[in-house]
Rosetta silent file (secondary structure, phi, psi, omega in degrees, C-alpha in Angstrom):
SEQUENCE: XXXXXXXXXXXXXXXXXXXXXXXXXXXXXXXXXXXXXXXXXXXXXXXXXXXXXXXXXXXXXXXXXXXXXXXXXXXXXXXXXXXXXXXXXXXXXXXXXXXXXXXXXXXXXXXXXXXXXXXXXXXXXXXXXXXXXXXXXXXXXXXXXXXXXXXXXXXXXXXXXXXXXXXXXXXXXXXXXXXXXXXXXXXXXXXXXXXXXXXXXXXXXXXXXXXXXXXXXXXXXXXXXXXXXXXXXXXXXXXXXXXXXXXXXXXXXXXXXXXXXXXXXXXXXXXXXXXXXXXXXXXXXXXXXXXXXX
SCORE:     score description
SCORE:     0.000 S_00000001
   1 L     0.000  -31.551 -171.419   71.508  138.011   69.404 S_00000001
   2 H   -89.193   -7.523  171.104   69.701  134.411   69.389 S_00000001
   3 H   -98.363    5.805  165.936   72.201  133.151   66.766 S_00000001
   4 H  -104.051  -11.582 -148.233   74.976  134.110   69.738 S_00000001
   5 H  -116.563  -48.629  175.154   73.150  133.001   72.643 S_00000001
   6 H   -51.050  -74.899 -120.761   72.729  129.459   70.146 S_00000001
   7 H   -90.641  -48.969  179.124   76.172  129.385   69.157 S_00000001
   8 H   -74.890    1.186 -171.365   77.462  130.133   72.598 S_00000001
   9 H  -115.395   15.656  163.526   75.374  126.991   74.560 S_00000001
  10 H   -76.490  -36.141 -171.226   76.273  125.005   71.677 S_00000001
  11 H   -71.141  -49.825  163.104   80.109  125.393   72.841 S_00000001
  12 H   -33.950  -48.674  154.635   78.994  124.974   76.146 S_00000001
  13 H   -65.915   -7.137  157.787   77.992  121.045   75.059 S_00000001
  14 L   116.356   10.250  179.721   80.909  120.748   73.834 S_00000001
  15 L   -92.053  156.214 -157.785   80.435  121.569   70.005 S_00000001
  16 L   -82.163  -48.316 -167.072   83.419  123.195   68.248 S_00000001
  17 E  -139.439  170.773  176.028   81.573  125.262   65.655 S_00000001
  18 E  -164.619  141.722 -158.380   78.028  125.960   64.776 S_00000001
  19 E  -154.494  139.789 -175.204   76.791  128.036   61.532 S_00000001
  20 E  -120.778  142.637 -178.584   73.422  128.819   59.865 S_00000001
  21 L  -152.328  173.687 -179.574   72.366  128.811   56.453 S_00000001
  22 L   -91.276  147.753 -167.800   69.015  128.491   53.993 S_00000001
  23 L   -62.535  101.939 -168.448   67.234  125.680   52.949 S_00000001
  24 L  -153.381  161.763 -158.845   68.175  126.075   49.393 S_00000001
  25 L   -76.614  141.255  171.242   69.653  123.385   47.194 S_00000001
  26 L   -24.514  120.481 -151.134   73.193  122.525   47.971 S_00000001
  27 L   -70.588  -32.689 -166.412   75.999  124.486   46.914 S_00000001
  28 L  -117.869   19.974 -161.126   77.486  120.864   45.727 S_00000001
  29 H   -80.347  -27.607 -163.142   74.472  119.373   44.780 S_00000001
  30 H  -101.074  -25.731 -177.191   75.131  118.913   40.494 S_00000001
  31 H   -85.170  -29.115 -167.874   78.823  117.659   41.730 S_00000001
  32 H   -65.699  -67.440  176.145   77.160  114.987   44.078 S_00000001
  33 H   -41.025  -54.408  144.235   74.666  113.967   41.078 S_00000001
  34 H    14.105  -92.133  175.325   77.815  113.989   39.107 S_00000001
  35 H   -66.994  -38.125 -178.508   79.670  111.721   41.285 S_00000001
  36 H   -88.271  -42.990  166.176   77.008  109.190   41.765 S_00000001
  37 L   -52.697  -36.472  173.681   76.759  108.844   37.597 S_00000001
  38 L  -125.405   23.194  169.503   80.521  107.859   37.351 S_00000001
  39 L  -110.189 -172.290  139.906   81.242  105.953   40.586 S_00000001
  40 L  -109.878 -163.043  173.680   80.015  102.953   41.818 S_00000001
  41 L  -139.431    4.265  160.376   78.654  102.946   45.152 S_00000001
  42 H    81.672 -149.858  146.175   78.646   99.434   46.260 S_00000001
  43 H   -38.726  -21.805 -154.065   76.597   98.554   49.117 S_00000001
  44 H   -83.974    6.935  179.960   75.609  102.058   49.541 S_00000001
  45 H   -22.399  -36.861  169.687   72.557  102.162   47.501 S_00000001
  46 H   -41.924  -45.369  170.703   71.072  104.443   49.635 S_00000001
  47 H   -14.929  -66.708  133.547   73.110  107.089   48.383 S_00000001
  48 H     1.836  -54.344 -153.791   70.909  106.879   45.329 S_00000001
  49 L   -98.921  132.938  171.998   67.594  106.656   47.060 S_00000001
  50 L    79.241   35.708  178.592   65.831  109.942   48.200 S_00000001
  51 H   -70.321  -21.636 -178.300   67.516  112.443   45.625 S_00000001
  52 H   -81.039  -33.350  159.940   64.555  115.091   45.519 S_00000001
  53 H   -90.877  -12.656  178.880   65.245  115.542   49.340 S_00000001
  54 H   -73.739  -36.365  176.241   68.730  115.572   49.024 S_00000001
  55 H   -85.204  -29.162  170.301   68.161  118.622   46.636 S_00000001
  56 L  -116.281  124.195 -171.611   65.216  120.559   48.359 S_00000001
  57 L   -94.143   -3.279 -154.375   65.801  120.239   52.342 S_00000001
  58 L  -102.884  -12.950  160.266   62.668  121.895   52.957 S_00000001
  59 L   -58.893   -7.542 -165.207   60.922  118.389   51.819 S_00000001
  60 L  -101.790  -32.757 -173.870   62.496  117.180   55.002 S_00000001
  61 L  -166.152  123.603 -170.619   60.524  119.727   57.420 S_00000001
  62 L   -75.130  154.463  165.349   57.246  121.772   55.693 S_00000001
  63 L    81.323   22.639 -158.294   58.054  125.331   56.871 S_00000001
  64 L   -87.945  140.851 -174.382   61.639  125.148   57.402 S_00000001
  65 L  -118.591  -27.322  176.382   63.674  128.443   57.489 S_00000001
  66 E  -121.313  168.330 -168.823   67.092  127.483   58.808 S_00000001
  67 E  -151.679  111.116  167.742   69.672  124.683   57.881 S_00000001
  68 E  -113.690  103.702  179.156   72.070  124.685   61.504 S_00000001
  69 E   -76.660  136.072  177.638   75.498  122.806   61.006 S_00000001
  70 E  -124.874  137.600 -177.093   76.956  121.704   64.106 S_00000001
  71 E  -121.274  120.543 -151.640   80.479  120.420   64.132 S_00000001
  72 L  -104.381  172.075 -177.127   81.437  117.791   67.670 S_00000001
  73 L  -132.698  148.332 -172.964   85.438  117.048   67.655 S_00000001
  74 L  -127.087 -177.958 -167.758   86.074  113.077   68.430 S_00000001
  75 L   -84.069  127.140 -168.501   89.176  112.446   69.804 S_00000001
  76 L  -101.794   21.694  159.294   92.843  112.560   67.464 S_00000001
  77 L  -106.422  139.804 -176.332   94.595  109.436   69.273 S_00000001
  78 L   -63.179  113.800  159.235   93.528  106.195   67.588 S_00000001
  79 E   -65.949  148.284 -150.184   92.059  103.333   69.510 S_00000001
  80 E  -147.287  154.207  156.711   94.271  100.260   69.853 S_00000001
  81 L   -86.088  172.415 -175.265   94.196   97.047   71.348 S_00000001
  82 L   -99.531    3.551  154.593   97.473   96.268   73.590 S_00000001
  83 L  -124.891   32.651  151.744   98.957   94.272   70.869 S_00000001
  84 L    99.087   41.949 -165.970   98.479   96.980   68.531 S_00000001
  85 L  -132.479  116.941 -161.069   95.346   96.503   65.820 S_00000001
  86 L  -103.579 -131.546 -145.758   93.535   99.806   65.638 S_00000001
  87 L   151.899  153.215  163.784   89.888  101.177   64.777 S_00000001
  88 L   -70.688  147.690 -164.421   89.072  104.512   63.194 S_00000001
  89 H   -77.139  -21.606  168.899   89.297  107.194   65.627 S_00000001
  90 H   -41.437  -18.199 -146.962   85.256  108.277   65.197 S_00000001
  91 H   -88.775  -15.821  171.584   84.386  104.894   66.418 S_00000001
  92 L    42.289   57.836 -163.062   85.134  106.241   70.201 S_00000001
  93 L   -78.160   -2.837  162.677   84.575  102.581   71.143 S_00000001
  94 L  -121.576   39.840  170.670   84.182  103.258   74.963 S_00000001
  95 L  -122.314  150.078  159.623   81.740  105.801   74.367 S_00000001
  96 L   -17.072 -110.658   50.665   78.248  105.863   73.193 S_00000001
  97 L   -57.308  130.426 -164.158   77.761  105.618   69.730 S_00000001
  98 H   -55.046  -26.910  179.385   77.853  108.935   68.117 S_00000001
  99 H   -72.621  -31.821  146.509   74.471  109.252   66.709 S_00000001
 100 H   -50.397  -38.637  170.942   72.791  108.878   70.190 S_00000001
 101 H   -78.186  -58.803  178.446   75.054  111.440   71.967 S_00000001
 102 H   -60.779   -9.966  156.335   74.784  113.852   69.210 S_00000001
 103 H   -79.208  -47.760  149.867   70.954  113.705   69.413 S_00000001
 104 H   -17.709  -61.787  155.260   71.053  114.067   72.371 S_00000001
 105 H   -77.117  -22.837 -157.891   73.011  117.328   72.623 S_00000001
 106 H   -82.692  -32.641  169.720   70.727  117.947   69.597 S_00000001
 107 H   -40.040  -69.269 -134.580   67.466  117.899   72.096 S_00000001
 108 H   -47.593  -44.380 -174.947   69.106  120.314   74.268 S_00000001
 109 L   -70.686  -19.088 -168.756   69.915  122.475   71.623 S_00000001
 110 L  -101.590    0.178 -177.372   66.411  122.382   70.208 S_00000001
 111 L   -97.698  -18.325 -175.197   64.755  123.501   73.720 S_00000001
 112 H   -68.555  -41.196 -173.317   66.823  126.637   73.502 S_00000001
 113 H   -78.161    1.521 -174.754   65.088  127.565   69.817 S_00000001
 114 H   -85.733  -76.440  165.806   61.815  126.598   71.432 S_00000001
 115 H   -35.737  -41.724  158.074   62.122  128.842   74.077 S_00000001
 116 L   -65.469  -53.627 -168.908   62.673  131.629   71.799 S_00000001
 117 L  -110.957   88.166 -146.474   60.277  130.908   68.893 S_00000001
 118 L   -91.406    7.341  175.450   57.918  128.716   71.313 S_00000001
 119 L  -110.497   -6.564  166.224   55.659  127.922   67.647 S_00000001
 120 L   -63.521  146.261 -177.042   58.889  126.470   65.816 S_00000001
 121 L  -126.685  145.962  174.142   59.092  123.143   65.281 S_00000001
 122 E  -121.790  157.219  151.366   63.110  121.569   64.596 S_00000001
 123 E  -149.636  160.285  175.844   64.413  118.172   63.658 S_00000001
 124 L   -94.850  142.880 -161.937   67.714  116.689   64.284 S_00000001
 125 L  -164.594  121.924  159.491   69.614  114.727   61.228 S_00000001
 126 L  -115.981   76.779  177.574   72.740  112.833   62.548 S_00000001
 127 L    72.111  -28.351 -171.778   74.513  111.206   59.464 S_00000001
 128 L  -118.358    1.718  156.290   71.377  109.018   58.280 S_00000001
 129 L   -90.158  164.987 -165.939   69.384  111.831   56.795 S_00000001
 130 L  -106.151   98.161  171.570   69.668  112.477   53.097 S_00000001
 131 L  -112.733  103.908  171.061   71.386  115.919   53.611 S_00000001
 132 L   -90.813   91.097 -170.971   74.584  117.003   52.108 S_00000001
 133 L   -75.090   11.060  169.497   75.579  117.855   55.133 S_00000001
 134 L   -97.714  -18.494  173.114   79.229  119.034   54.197 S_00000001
 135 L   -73.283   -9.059 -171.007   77.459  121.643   51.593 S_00000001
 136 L  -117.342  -18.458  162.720   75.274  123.060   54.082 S_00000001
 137 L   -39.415  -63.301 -136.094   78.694  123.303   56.606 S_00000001
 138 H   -66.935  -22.126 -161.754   80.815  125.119   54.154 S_00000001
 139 H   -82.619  -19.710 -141.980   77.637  127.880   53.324 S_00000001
 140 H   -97.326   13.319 -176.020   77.048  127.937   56.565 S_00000001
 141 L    85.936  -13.156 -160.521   80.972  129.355   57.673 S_00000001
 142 L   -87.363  -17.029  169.493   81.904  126.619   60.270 S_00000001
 143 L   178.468  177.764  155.292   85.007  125.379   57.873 S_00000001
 144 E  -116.364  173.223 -148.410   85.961  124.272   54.422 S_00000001
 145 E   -98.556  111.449  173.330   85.670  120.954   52.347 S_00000001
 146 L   -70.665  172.239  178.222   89.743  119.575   52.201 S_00000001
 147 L   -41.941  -57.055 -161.784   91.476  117.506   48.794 S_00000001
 148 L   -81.608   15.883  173.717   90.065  114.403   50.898 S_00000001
 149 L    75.434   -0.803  167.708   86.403  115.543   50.980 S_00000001
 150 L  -105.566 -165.892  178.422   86.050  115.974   54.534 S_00000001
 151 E   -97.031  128.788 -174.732   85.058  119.126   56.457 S_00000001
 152 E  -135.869  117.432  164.461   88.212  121.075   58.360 S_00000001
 153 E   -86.396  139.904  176.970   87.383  123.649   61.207 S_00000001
 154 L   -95.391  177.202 -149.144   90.388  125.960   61.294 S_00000001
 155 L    51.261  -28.989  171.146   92.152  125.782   64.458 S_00000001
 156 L  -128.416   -6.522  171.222   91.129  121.984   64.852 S_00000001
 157 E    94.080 -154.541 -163.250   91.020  119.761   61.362 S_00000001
 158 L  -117.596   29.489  154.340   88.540  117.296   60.220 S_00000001
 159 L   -75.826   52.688 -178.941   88.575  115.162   63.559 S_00000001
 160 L  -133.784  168.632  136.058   85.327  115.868   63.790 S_00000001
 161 L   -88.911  140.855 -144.303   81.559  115.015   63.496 S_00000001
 162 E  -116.106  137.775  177.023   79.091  117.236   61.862 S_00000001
 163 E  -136.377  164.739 -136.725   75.104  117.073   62.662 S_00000001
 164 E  -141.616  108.866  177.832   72.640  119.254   61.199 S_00000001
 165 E   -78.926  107.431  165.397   69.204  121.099   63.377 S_00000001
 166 E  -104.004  137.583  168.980   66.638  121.945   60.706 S_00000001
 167 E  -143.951  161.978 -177.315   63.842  124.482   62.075 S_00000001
 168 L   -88.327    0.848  175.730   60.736  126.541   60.990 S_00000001
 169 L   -74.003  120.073 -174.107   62.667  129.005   63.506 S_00000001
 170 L   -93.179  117.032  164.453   64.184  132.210   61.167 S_00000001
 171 L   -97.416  152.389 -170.084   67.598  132.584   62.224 S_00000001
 172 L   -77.712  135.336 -174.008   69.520  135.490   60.433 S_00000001
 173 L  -112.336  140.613 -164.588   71.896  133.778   57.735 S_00000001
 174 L   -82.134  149.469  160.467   75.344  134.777   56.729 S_00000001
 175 L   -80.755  169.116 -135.310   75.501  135.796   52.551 S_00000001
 176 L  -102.985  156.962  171.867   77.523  132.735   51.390 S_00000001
 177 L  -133.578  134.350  157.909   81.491  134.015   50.897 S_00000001
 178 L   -50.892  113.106  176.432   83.851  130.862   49.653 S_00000001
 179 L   -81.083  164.078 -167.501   86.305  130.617   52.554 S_00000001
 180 L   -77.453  159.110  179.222   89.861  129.999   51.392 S_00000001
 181 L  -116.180  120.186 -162.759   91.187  126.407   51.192 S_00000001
 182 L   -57.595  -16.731 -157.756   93.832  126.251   53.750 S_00000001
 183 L   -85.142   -7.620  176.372   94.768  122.795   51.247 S_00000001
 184 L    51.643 -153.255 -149.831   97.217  125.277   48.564 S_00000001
 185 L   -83.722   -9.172  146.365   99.176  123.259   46.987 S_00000001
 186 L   -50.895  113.476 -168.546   99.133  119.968   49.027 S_00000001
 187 L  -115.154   12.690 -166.539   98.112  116.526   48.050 S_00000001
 188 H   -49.844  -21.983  172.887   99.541  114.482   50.931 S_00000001
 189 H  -101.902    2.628 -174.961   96.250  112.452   51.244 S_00000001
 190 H   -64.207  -50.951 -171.728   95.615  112.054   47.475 S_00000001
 191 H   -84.763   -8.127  147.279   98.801  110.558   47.711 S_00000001
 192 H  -134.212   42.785  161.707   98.882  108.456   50.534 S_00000001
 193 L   -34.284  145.946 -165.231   95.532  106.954   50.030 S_00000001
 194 L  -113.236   -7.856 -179.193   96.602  103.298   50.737 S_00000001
 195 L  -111.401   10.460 -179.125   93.880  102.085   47.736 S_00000001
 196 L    89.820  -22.071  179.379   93.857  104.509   45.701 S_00000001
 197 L   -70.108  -27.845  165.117   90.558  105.584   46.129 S_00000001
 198 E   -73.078   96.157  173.865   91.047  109.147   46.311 S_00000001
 199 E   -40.735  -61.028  178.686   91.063  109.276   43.023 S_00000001
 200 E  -149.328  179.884  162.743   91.535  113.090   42.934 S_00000001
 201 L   -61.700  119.376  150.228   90.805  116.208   44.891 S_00000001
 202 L    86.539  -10.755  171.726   87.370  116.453   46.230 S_00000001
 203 E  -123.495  125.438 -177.183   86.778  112.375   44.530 S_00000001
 204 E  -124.078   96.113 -171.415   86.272  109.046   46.130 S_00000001
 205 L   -55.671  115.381 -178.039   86.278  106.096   44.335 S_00000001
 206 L   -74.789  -33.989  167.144   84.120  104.471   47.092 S_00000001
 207 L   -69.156    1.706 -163.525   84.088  100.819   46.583 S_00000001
 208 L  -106.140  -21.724 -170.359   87.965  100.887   46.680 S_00000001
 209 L   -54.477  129.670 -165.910   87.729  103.001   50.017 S_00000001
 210 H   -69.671  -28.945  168.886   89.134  100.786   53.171 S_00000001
 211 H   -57.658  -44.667  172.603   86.122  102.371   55.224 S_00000001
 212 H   -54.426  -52.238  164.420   83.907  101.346   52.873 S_00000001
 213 H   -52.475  -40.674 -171.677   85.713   97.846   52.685 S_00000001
 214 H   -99.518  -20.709  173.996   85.615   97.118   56.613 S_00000001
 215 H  -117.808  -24.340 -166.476   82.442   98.422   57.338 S_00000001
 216 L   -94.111  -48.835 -139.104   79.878   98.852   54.405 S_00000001
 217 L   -69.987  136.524  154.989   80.927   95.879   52.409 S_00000001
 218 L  -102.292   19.369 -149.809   79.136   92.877   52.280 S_00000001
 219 L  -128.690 -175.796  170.606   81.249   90.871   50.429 S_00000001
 220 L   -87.909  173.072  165.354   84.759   89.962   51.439 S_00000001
 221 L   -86.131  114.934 -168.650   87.950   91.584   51.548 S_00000001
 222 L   -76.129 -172.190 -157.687   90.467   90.264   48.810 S_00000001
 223 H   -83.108  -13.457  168.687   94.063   89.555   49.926 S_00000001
 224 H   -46.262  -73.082  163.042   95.291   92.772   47.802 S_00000001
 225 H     9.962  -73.198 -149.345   93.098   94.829   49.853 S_00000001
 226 H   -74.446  -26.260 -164.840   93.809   93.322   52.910 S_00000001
 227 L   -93.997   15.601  164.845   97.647   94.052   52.658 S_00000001
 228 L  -125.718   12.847  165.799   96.788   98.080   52.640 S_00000001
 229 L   -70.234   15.706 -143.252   94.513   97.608   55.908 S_00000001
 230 L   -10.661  -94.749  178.295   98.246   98.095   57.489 S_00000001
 231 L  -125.810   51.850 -173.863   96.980   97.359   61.352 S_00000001
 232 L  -115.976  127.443  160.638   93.447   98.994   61.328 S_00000001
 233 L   -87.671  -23.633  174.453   90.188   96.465   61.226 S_00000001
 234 L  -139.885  125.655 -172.547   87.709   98.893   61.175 S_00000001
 235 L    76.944 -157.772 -166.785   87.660  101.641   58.879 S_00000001
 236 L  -175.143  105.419  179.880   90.868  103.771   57.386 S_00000001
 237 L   -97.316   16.772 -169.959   91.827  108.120   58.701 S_00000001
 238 H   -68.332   -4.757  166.071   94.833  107.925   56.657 S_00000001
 239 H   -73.306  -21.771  167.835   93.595  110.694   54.716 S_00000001
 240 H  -119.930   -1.932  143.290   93.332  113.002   57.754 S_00000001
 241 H   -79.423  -12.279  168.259   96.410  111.612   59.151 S_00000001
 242 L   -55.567  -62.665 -131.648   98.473  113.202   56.539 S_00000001
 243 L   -71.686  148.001 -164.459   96.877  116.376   56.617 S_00000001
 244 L   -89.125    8.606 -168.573   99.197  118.947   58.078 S_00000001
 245 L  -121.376    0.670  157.857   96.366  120.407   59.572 S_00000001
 246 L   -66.940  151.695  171.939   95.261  117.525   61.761 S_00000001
 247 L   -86.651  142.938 -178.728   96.639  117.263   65.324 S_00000001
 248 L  -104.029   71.595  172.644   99.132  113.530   65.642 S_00000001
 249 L  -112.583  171.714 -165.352   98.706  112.009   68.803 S_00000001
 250 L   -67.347  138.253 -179.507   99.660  108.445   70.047 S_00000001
 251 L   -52.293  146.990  161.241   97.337  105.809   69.839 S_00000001
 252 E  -134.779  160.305 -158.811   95.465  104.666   72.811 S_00000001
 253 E   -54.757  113.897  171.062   94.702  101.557   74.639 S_00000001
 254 L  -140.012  -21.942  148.916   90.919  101.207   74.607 S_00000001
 255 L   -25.271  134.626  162.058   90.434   97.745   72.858 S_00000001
 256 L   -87.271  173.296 -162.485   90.205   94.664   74.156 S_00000001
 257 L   -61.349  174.846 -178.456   93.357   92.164   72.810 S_00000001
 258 L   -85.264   12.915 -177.041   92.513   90.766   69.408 S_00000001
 259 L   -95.632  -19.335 -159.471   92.279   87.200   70.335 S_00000001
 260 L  -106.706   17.702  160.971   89.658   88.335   72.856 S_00000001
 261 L  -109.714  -15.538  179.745   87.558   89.726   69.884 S_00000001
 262 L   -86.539  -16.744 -171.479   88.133   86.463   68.132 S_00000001
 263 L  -107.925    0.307 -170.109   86.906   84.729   70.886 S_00000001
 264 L   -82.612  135.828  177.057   83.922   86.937   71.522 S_00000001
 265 L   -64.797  160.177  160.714   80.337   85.421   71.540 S_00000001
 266 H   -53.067  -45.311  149.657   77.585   87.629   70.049 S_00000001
 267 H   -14.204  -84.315 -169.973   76.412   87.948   73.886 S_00000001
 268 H   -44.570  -41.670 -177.086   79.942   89.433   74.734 S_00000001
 269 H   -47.277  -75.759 -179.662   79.827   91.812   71.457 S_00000001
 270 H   -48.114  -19.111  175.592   76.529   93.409   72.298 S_00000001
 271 H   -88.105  -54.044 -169.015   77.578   93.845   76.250 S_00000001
 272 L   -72.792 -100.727 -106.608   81.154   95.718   75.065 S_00000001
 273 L   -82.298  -41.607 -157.487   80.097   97.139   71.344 S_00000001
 274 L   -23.643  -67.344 -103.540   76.228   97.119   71.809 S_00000001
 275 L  -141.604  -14.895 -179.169   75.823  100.562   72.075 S_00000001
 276 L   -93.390 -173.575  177.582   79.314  102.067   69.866 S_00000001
 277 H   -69.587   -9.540 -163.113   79.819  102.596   66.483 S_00000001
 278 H   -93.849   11.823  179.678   81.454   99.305   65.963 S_00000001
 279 H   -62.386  -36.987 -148.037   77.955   97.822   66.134 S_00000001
 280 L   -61.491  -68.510  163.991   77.407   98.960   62.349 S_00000001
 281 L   -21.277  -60.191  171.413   79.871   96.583   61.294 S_00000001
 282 L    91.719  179.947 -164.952   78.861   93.799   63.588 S_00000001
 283 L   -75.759  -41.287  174.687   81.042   91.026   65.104 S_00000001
 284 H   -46.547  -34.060  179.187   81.164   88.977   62.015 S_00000001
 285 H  -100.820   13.255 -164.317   82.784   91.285   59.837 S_00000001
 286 H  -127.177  -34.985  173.022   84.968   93.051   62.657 S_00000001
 287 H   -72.707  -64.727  166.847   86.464   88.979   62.890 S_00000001
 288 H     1.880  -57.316 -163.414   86.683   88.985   59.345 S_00000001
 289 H  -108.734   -5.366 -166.951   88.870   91.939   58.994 S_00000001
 290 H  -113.045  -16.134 -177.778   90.684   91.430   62.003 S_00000001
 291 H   -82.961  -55.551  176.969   91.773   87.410   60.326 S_00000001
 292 L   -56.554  -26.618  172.123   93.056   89.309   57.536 S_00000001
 293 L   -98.363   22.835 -161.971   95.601   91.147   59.262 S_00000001
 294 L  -105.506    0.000    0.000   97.151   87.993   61.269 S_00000001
C-alpha cells in the first residue's frame, strides 16, 4: 500500500512515473566501465571520478534499502527567441532551474516516507550524484533505455527528467523483468545525429556530442561543428526529435532576441538566467555559440 500511496502523491506533484528498486550494482554498470575505456570524455572528468559509488549505491547512504526513480516531463515545444535561435527544451529557461524544483518536490516526497517509517533517513540525487540513474529507472519499471541512450516512459517519450530518492525506508521491489524496446527496428536518431556522435545504439561518442560542445566544452567550437548547430546555441534534442515516440510541437517564444543576449552584461545574465539551467553554460559561452550561428 505505501508504494501506492508514494506513487500516487508523486503524480500529484506532477511526476509522470515513479518505480522502486534495490541498491544493488547497476544492471549497466560493466557497459558504463566499458564505455568510459573506449571514449573520451572531454571535460567531463567527473564521469571517471567516484566509480566505487557508482557501482555500490549503498556507499551513498549507510543503511539504504530502496533506490526510487522518479521521472518529471519538461515541456516538448522548444524555446526560441523571436528571430528564431533555439535552446534545448530541458533548459525551461523561464523556469527555475531543474535541479532546485526537483529537490524540492524531492523534500515533499521524502516527508511522506518519514511519516511512514518516522526512523528512515532518505537523500535526494538530482543529476550530480554518481548514480546510473537510467539503470536504476529501467529495473525499477518506469520505462526503457531508447537507440539514443535516453530513458522513454511509454505513453510520453524521453521529454523528461529523471531524479532518484535513496532511503533506509524498505519499500517492496518489483523482480527485475526486461521491458520490451518499443525502438524495433528503428534508427532514426542514429541516423540523424547531426555529428555523428551516436556512434551506435545505446553509444555516444561524447566529445563529438553538440550538448557536450555548447555546454560542457571548454574549448571552442570549430567552424565544422558549428555548421551542424543548425539554429540551436545551447545544447542539441535532435535525437529525441526523431523518435517516433516523442510528441512534435512548435517552438515557443520564451527567449529574449539574440542581439539582446549579445548585448547582455553579466548583471543582466544573472537577473534573466541566474537561477535556469542556462547558468551552467554561462554568458560567455552562450555568446560564443550564439556568434557561430550568425
Amino acid at each position: 500500500m505505501i508504494n501506492q500511496a508514494f506513487i500516487d502523491r508523486a503524480r500529484e506533484l506532477g511526476f509522470i512515473a515513479a518505480g522502486f528498486s534495490n541498491p544493488q550494482t547497476p544492471i549497466y554498470f560493466e557497459f558504463f566501465l566499458h564505455w568510459l575505456r573506449e571514449v573520451e570524455v572531454g571535460d567531463m572528468a567527473y564521469l571517471k571520478r567516484n566509480i566505487e559509488l557508482r557501482r555500490d549505491p549503498q556507499r551513498l547512504l549507510e543503511g539504504l534499502k530502496t533506490v526510487i526513480s522518479l521521472a518529471y516531463p519538461y515541456p516538448a515545444s522548444k524555446p526560441s527567441t523571436p528571430d528564431g535561435y533555439a535552446v534545448s527544451r530541458y533548459s525551461t529557461p523561464q523556469q527555475q532551474d531543474y535541479h532546485l524544483r526537483l529537490r524540492g518536490l524531492g523534500k515533499r516526497l521524502c516527508k511522506l516516507i518519514k511519516g511512514v517509517f518516522p526512523e528512515s533517513r532518505s537523500r535526494i540525487c538530482v543529476d550530480s550524484t554518481p548514480i546510473l540513474e537510467r539503470s536504476f529507472a529501467l529495473t525499477s519499471g518506469i520505462g526503457f533505455i531508447g537507440k539514443n541512450n535516453m530513458l522513454i516512459v511509454r505513453g510520453h517519450g524521453s521529454y523528461l527528467f529523471l531524479a532518484e530518492i535513496l532511503t533506509t525506508a524498505q519499500f517492496s521491489t518489483p523482480s527485475f523483468k526486461e521491458p520490451e524496446n518499443r525502438c524495433g527496428s528503428c534508427t532514426e536518431c542514429i541516423d540523424s545525429c547531426p555529428t555523428g556522435a551516436l556512434r551506435a545504439p545505446f553509444y555516444v561518442d561524447a566529445p563529438k556530442c553538440l550538448s557536450y560542445l555548447t555546454i560542457e566544452s571548454k574549448t571552442g567550437i570549430d567552424k565544422g561543428m558549428a555548421g551542424m548547430m543548425g539554429n540551436t546555441f545551447f545544447g542539441c534534442d535532435v535525437c529525441q526529435e526523431v523518435c517516433p515516440l516523442n510528441r512534435r510541437d512548435r517552438p515557443t517564444v520564451s527567449l529574449p532576441s539574440k542581439d539582446s543576449i549579445l548585448a547582455m552584461t553579466e548583471m543582466d545574465f544573472k537577473r534573466t538566467f541566474g537561477e535556469t539551467a542556462l547558468e551552467r553554460a554561462g554568458l560567455k559561452k552562450l555568446k560564443s555559440n550564439l556568434r557561430l550561428l550568425s
